[in-house]
C-alpha positions as CSV (number, residue, x, y, z in Angstrom):
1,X,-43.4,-119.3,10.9
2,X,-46.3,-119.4,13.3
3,X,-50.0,-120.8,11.7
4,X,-52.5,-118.6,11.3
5,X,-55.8,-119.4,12.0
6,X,-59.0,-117.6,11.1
7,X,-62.1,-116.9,13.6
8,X,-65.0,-114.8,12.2
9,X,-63.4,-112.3,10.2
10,X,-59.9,-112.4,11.6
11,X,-56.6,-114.1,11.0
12,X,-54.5,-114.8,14.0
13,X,-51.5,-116.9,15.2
14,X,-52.3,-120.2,16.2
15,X,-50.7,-119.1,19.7
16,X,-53.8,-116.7,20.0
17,X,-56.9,-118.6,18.3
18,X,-59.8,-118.4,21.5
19,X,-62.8,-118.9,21.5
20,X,-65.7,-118.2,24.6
21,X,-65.9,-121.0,26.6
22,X,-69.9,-120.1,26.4
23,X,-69.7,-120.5,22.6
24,X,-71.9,-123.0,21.5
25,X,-68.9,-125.4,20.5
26,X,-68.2,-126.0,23.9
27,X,-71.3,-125.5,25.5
28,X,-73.3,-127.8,23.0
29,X,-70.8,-129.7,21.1
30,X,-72.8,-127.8,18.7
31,X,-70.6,-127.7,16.0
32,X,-70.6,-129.1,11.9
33,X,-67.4,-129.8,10.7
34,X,-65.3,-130.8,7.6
35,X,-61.6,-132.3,7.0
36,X,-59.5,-131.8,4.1
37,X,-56.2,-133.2,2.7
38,X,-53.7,-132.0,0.3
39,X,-52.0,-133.9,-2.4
40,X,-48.8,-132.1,-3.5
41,X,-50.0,-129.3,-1.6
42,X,-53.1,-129.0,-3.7
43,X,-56.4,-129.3,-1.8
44,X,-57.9,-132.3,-2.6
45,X,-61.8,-131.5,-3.7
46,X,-62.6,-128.7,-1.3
47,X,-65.2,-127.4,-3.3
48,X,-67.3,-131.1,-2.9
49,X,-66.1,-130.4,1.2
50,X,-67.6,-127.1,1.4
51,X,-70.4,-128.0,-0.9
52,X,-71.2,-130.6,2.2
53,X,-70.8,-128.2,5.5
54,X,-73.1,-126.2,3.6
55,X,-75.6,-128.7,3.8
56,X,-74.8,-129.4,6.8
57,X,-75.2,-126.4,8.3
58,X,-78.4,-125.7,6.4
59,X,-79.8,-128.8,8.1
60,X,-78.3,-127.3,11.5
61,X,-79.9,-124.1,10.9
62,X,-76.5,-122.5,11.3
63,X,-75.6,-119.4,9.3
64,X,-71.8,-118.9,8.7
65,X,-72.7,-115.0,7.6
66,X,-71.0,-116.0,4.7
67,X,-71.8,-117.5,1.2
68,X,-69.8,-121.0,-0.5
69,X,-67.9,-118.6,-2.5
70,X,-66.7,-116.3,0.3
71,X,-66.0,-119.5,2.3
72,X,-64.0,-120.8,-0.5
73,X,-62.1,-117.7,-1.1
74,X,-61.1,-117.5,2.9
75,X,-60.6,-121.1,2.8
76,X,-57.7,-120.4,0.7
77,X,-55.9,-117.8,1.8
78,X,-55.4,-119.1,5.1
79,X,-54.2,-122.0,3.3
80,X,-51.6,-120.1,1.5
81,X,-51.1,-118.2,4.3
82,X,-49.9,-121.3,6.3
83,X,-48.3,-123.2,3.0
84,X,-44.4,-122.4,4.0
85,X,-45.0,-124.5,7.3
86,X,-45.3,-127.4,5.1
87,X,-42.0,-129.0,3.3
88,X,-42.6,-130.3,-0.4
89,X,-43.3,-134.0,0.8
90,X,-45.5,-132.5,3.7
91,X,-49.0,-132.4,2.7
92,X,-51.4,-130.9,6.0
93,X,-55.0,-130.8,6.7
94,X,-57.7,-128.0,5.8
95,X,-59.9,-127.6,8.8
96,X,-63.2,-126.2,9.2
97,X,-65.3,-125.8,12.5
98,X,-68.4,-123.4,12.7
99,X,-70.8,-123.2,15.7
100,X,-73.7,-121.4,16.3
101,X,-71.6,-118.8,18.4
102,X,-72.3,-117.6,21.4
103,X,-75.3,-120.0,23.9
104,X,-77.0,-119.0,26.8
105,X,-77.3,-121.6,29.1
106,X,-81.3,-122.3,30.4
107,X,-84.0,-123.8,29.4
108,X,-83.8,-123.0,25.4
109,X,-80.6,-124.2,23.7
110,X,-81.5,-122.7,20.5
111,X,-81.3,-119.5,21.6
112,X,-78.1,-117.6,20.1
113,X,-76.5,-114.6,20.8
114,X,-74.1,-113.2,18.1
115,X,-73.5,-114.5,15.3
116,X,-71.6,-117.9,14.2
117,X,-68.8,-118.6,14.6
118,X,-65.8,-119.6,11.6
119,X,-63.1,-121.9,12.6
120,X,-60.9,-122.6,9.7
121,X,-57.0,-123.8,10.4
122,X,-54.5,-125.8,8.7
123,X,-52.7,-129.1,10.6
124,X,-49.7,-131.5,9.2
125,X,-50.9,-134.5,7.9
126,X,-49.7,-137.3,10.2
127,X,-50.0,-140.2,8.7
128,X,-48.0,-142.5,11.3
129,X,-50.9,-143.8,12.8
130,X,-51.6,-145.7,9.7
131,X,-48.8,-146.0,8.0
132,X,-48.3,-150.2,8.8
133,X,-51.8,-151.1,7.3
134,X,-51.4,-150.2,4.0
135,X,-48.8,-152.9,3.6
136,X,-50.1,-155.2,6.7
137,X,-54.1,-154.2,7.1
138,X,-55.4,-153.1,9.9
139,X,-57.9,-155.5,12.3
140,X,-61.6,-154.1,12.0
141,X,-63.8,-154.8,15.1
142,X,-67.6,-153.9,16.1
143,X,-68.0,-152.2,19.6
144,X,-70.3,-153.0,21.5
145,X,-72.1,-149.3,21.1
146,X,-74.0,-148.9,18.7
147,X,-74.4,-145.8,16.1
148,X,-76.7,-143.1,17.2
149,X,-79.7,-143.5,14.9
150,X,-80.5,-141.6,11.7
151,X,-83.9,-140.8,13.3
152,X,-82.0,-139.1,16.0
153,X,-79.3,-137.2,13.9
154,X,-78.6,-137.9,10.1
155,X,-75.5,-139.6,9.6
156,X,-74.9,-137.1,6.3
157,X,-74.6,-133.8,9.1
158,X,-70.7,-133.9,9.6
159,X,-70.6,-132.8,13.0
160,X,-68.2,-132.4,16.1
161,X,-70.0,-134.4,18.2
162,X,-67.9,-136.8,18.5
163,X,-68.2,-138.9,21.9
164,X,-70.6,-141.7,20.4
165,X,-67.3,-142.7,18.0
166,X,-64.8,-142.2,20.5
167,X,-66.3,-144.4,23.4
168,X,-67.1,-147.4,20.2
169,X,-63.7,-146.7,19.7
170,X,-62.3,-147.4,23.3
171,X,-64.2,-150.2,23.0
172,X,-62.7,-151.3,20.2
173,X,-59.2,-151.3,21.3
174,X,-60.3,-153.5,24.5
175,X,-59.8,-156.0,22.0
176,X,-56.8,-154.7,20.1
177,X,-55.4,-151.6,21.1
178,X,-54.5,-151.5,17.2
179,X,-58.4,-152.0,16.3
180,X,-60.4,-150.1,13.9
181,X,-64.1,-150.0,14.9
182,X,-66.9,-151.0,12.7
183,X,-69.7,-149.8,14.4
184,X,-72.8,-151.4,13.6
185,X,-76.5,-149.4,13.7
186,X,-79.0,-150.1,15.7
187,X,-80.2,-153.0,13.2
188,X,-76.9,-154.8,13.9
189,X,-76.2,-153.5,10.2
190,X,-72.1,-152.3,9.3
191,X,-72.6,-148.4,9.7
192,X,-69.1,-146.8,9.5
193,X,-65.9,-146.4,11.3
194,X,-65.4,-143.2,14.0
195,X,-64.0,-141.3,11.1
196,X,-64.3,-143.3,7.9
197,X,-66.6,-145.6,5.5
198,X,-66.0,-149.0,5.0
199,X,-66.2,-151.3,2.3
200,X,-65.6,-155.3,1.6
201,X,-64.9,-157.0,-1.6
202,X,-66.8,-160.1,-2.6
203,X,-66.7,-162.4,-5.8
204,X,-65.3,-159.1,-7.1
205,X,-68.2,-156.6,-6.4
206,X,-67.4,-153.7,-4.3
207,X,-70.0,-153.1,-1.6
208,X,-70.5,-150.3,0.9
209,X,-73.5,-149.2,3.5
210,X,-75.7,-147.0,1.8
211,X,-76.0,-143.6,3.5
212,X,-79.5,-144.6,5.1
213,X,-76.9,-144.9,8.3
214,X,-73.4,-143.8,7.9
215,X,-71.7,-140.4,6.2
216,X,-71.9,-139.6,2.9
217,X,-68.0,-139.5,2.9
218,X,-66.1,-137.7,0.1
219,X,-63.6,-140.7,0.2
220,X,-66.2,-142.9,0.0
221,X,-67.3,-140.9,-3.4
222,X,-64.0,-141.1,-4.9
223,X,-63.6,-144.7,-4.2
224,X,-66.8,-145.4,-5.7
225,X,-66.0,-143.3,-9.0
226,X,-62.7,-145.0,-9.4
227,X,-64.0,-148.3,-9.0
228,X,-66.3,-147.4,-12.1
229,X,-63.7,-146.6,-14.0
230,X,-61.8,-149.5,-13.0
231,X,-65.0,-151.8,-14.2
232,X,-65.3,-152.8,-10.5
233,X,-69.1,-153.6,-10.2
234,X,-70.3,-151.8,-7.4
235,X,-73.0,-151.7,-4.5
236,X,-74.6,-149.2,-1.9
237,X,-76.3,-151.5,0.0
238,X,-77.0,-153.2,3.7
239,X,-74.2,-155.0,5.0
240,X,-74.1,-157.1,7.8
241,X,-71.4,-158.4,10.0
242,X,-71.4,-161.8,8.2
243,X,-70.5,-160.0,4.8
244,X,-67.2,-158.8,6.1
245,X,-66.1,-161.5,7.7
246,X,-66.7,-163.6,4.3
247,X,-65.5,-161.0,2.0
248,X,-62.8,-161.4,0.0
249,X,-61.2,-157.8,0.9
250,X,-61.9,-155.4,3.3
251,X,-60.6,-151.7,3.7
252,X,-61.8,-148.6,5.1
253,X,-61.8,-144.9,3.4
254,X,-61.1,-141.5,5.3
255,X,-59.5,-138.3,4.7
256,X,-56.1,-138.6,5.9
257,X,-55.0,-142.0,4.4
258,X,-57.3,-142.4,1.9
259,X,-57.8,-146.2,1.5
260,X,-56.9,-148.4,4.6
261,X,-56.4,-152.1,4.2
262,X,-57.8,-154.5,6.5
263,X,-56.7,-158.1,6.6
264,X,-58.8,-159.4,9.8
265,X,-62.5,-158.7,11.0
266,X,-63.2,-159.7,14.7
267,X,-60.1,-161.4,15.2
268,X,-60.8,-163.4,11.7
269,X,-58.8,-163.5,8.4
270,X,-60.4,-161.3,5.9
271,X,-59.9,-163.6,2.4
272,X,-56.8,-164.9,2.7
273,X,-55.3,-162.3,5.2
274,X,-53.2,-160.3,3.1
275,X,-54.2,-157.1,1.2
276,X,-56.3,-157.9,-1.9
277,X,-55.6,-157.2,-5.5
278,X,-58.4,-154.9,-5.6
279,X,-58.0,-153.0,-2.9
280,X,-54.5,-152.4,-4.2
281,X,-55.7,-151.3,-7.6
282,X,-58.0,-148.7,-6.2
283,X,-54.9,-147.3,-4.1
284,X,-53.1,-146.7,-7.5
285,X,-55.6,-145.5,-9.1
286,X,-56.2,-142.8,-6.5
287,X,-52.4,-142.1,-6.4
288,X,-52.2,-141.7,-9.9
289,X,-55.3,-139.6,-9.7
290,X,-53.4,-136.8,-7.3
291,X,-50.3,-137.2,-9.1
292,X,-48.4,-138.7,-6.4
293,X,-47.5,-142.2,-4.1
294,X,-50.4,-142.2,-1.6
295,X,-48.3,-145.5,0.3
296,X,-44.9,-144.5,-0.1
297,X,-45.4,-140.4,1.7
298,X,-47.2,-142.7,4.6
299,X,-44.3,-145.1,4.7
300,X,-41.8,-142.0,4.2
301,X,-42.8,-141.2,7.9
302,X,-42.1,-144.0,10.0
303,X,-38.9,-144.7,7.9
């Protein structure tokens, strides 16, 4: 069956989602977004994603004419709506984009005409992409550009504008065209990756950047409470390029796959180049935490 997606009070077939091209989405990039997966076809902590876009777009100044609840509730039935698209071993992402609606274009950008408006569509999870790294690692490198700064736009508002992380990411694959960035802040401190966190392992303490310059991911949460009750000591704190490349273990959180491995930094073995014992105990604690093999559905398609 066709997906159905919803836009501002209506659900339509994918075939027939529009939008204005003078919405402020594509005028503006003007946009806050969030990214959810399933696990077993069971959302995997929307409520903590929706909790987020609504601070996101209460730092925006966006209203969705709707409250957390209502989004929650509509959040779900298009999600059951689409859920016969999706085989059992098919998990699919929970999309949300919402824009200040309608922009005039002229002198003031803030002015609005209409209310916002609610993107909210369902995609399958392709996992290919990473599939190899969980048993391989990936090869993280720094760009040369740099993140914007916080004192520009606050690394916690999860927003569409994306270009910053896509050229870093070009960049990146100039050196590999398999490369993961690590894009560094203005400081030359480890920020994040276009669409992840990132974390290195050393003498056995877990460190991560502190959100002073890179998302307050909802992987980066789970890896973090995991760790905990692993024992894992852990640390938000500034990390430097010199950090990973001396770590023991190196990986990088997002959405879609979770926890990705990473066995070289800047063209240099991370520990001893393969994927660490810790790294892999946090991936089995997170499967066994959704009930399912996070490596194995990855490795399923490319098999």
């Amino acid at each position: 069956m066709a997906r159905q997606v919803y836009i501002s009070g209506r659900m339509v077939p994918e075939a027939e989602a529009k939008i204005s091209i003078f919405d402020s989405a594509i005028m503006l990039a003007d946009t806050v977004t969030e990214s959810t997966r399933t696990f077993r076809h069971i959302p995997f902590k929307l409520e903590q994603h929706i909790e987020r876009l609504y601070l996101s777009l209460k730092l925006t100044r966006i209203d969705p004419g709707m409250s957390a609840a209502e989004m929650l509730r509509t959040t779900l039935d298009v999600f059951e709506a689409n859920l016969d698209n999706y085989a059992a071993h098919e998990d699919c992402w929970i999309v949300h984009n919402i824009s200040r609606g309608l922009a005039i274009a002229g002198a003031d950008p803030t002015v609005q005409v209409g209310k916002a408006t609610v993107m909210i569509f369902t995609q399958f999870m392709d996992l290919k992409p990473w599939a190899r790294f969980y048993k391989d690692g990936c090869h993280g490198v720094t760009p040369v550009s740099r993140m914007v700064p916080s004192q520009s736009l606050d690394p916690r508002i999860k927003n569409r504008s994306r270009l910053a992380y896509t050229l870093a990411e070009m960049e990146a694959k100039q050196v590999d065209p398999a490369a993961q960035s690590v894009i560094l802040d203005l400081n030359g401190h480890v920020a994040e990756n276009k669409g992840g966190n990132i974390f290195c392992i050393s003498k056995g303490v877990l460190k991560t950047p502190s959100t002073v310059n890179c998302l307050a991911g909802v992987s980066r949460a789970t890896v973090l409470e995991l760790a905990r009750k692993l024992g894992i000591p852990t640390e938000e704190t500034v990390v430097q390029p010199y950090d990973l490349a001396t770590a023991d273990e190196m990986f990088f959180t997002s959405t879609p796959y979770c926890i990705m491995p990473a066995t070289r930094f800047n063209t240099l073995p991370v520990g001893d180049g393969k994927v660490g014992p810790i790294t892999k105990r946090l991936l089995a604690a997170w499967s066994e935490l959704v009930g399912m093999d996070i490596v194995a559905q990855a490795e399923a398609q490319i098999n």
